[in-house]
N, C-alpha and C positions, 0 to 999 in steps of 0.2 A: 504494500500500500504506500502509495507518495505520500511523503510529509508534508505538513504545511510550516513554510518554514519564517520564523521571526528574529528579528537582534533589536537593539536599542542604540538610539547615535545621541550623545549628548554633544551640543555645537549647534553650528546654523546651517556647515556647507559638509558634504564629502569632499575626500580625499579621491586620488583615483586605487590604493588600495581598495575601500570601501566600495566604490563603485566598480571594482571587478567583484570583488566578491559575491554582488548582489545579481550582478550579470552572469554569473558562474551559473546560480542557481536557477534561474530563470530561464538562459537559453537548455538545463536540463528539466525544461518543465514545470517547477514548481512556482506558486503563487507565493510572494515574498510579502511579509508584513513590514513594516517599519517604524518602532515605538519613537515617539518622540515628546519633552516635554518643550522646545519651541519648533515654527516651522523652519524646513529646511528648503534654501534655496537652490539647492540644484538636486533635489531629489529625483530622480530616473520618473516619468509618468506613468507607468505602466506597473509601479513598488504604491502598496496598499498604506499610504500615511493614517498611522493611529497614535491618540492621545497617550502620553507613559502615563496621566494621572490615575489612567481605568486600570492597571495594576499596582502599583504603586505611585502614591498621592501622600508626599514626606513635607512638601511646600518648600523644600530647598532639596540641592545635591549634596551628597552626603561623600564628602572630601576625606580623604587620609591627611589626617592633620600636618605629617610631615612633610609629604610629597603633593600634598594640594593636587593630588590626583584622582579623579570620578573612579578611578575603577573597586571601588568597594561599592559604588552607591549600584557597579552595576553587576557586582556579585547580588546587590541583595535585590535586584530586580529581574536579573534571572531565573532564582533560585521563586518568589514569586511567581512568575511569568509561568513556567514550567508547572507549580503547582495550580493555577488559578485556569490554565487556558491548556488548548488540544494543541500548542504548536510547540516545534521542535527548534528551541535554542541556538543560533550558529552567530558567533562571535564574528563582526567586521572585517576579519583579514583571515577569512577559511575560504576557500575556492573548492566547489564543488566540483570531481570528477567525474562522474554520473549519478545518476539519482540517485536519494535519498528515499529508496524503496523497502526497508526494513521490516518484518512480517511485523514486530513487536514495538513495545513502546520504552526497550532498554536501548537508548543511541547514548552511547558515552565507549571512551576509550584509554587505553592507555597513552601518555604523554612521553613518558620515559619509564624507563625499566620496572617502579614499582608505587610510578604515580599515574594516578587519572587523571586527564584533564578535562577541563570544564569550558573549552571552546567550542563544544556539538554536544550538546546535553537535554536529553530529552529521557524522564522517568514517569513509571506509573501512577498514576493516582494513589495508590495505598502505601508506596513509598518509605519506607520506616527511615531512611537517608535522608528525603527530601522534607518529611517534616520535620526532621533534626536539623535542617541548613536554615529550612523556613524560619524556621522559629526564631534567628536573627532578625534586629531590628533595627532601627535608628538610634530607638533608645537603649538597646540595650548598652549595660555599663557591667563591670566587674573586671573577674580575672581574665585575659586571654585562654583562647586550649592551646593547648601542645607546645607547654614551652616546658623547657625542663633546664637544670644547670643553676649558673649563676643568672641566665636572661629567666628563669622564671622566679629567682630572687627580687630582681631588680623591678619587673613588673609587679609583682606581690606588694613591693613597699609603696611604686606606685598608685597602687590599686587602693590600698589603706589610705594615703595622702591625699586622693581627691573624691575617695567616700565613693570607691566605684568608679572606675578608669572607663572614659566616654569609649565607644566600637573606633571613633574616628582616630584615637591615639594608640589603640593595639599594633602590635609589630604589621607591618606591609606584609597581605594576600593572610592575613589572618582568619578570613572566610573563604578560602582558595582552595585550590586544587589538593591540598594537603591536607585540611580538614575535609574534604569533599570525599579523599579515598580513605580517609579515616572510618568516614560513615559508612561507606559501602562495604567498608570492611567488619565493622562495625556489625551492620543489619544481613550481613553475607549477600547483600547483592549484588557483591566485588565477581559473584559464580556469571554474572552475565558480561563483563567486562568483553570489547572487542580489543583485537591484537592493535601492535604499535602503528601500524601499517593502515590501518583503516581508516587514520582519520588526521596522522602524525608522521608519514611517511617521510620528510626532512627536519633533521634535531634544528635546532637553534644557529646550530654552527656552521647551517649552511645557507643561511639569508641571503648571501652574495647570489647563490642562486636564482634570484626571482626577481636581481635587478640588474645583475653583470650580463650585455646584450647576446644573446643565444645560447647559454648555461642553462636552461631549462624548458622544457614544454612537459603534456599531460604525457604523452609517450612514456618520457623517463621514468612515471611513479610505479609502483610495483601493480600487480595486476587486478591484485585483491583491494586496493585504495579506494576510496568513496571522496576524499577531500585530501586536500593540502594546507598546515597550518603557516601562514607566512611570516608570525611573528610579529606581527605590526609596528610597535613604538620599534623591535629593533630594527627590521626594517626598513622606517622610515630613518631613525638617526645615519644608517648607515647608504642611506639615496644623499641624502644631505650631504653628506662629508666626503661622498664619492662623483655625485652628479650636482651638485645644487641644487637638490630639490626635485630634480626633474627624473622621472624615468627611461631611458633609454626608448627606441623603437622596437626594439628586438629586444625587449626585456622578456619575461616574461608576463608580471604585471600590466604592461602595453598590449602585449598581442591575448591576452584575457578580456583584457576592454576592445578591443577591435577584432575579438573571435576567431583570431588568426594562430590560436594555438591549440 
């Protein structure tokens, strides 16, 4: 069965990562949502613009205090998303390589050797995982999980100090992929996990791929692959430092936006 597939863009414009990705999924069929809490100006016409406040309604973004970064605000609207609606989660810079035809409702995989990751994430209603991620909030405050050492010393005393440490001062990806395969580990529904290959087929360390011009197309990924995760912020830092900003023709980011790969 095709999925129906959704992400969330906080901003006003895409990038052209972002907009291959949406095109990935799209030229393989699938009807693409698009959460958003402002409008976006160059949103693709034919990508279904929907309000982020019909899943989550916080009345601000909920920033990582050190890195002044959304991506917590969009762990907790995923983890939402997924529990409240029938669509299957895919993070901004995953390029679909053919459907997303899945008999069941377990799409998650592994990221690296003995972590999930949560950039294609779609669970079942009954979920014993997904209410454990859910159950994160805005408000919630306390101790962080999974620190252990002298950092869960240091947090501990923090914790005591401000009467309950806000979510936005927990250590960075504190609701991430690490708590994520916790839980699955956790509720054993780590037994449905897909291989590394299906959704994560290039590590981290090979980003130059998807922007150094003819280093990549869909060909190369293994055969079993559904998607390709591009890494996005690194990614992008490293378009910048090597192109200006700009993608190649013969990238493969470019020829995903011009179909031509």
């Amino acid at each position: 069965m095709l999925k129906t597939i959704a992400s969330l863009w906080i901003g006003k414009s895409l990038g052209p990562i972002e907009l291959a990705s949406i095109r990935s999924f799209q030229r393989h069929g699938h009807e693409f949502t698009l959460f958003s809490y402002d409008p976006i100006v160059n949103c693709p016409p034919d990508v279904i613009q929907a309000d982020a406040r019909t899943v989550l309604d916080l009345g601000r973004i909920v920033l990582h205090r050190r890195t002044k970064s959304p991506a917590l605000h969009s762990d907790l609207f995923r983890y939402a998303m997924v529990a409240k609606t029938d669509f299957t989660w895919v993070d901004l810079d995953v390029i679909a390589l053919r459907p997303f035809d899945f008999p069941d409702d377990n799409v998650f995989g592994y990221e690296a050797k003995d972590s999930a990751g949560s950039a294609v994430l779609k669970l079942p209603k009954g979920s014993a995982a997904l209410a454990a991620l859910s159950a994160f909030s805005a408000e919630t405050r306390g101790m962080p999980p999974r620190l252990e050492g002298f950092k869960r010393f240091k947090y501990h005393v923090k914790n005591i100090l401000s009467g309950g440490l806000p979510i936005e001062r927990w250590p960075w990806g504190s609701i991430g992929p690490a708590l994520f395969t916790a839980e699955l580990k956790r509720s054993e529904e780590i037994a449905h996990i897909r291989p590394l290959n299906t959704f994560y087929p290039v590590p981290m360390s090979g980003i130059p791929l998807f922007a150094d011009p003819g280093s990549y197309s869909a060909a190369d990924a293994p055969p079993e692959a559904y998607a390709v995760h591009l890494w996005g912020s690194h990614l992008t830092r490293y378009v910048n430092e090597k192109y200006n900003g700009v993608f190649p023709a013969e990238s493969f980011v470019s020829k995903v936006l011009h179909d031509e790969w």
